[in-house]
C-alpha positions in Angstrom: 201.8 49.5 69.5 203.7 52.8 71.5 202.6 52.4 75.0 203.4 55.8 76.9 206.1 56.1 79.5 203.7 56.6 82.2 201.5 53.6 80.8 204.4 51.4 81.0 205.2 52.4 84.5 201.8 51.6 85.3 202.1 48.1 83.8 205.3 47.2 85.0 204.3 48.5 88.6 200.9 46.2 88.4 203.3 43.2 87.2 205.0 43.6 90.0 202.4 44.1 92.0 201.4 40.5 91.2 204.0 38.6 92.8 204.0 40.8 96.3 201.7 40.2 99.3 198.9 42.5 100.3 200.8 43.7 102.8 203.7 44.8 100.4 203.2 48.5 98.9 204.3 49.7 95.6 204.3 53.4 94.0 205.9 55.2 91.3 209.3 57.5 92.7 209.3 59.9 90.1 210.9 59.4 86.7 210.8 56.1 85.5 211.9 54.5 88.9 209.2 52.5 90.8 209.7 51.0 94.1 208.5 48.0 96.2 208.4 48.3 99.9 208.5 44.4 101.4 206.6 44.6 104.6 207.9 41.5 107.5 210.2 40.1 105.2 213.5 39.3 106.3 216.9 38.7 104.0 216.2 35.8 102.5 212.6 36.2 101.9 213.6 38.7 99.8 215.7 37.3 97.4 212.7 35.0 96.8 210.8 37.6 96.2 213.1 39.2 93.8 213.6 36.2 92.2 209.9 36.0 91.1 209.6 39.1 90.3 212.5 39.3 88.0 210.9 36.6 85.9 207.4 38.8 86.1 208.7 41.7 84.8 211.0 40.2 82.2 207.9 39.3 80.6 206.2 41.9 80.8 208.7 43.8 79.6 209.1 41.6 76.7 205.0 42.4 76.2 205.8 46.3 76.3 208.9 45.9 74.1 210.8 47.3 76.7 214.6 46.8 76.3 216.2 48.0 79.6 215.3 47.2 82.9 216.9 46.8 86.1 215.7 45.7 89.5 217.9 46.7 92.7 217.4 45.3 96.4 218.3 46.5 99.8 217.2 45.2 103.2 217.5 46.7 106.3 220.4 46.6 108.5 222.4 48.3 111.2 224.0 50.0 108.3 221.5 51.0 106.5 218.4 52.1 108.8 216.5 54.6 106.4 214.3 54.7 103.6 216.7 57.1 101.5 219.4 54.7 102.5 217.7 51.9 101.2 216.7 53.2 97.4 220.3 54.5 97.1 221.8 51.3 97.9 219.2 49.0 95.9 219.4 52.1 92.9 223.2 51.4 93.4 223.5 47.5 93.5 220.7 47.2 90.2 221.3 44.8 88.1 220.0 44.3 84.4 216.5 42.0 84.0 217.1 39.7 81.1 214.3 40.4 78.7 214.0 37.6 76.3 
């Protein structure tokens, strides 16, 4: 079945929703981009995280038949110290999830 664009935002942003801490806040940034916003998590709790959630969405991808998908990551840093500078440099660094 078609789901709608804005149907498979809202799935993929519940998926990933799933495999974040309450603490953690998600939302939609326009288009078909939807961001994750890792509260006290440091470097390498975050490529855990990502980890996980590449695997979550990957399948639910594959539920949506959705073809393309990429997942970026930034952390803070003395370089990069702002919210803008983080979703360029995670929209920058995204990589392809494998969606089987």
């Amino acid at each position: 079945p078609f789901v709608g664009r804005s149907a498979e935002r809202a799935m993929l942003q519940e998926a990933l929703r799933g495999e974040l801490r309450g603490s953690d806040v998600t939302g939609a940034m326009g288009g078909s981009l939807v961001a994750a916003l890792l509260t006290h998590t440091d470097a390498l709790g975050l490529d855990n995280v990502v980890r996980r959630v590449k695997q979550r969405l990957a399948d639910t991808a594959e539920q949506l038949n959705v073809s393309t998908l990429k997942l970026g990551q930034a952390a803070f840093s003395p370089e990069v110290r702002t919210a803008d500078a983080l979703l360029e440099l995670a929209l920058r660094q995204a990589e392809p999830v494998i969606v089987h």
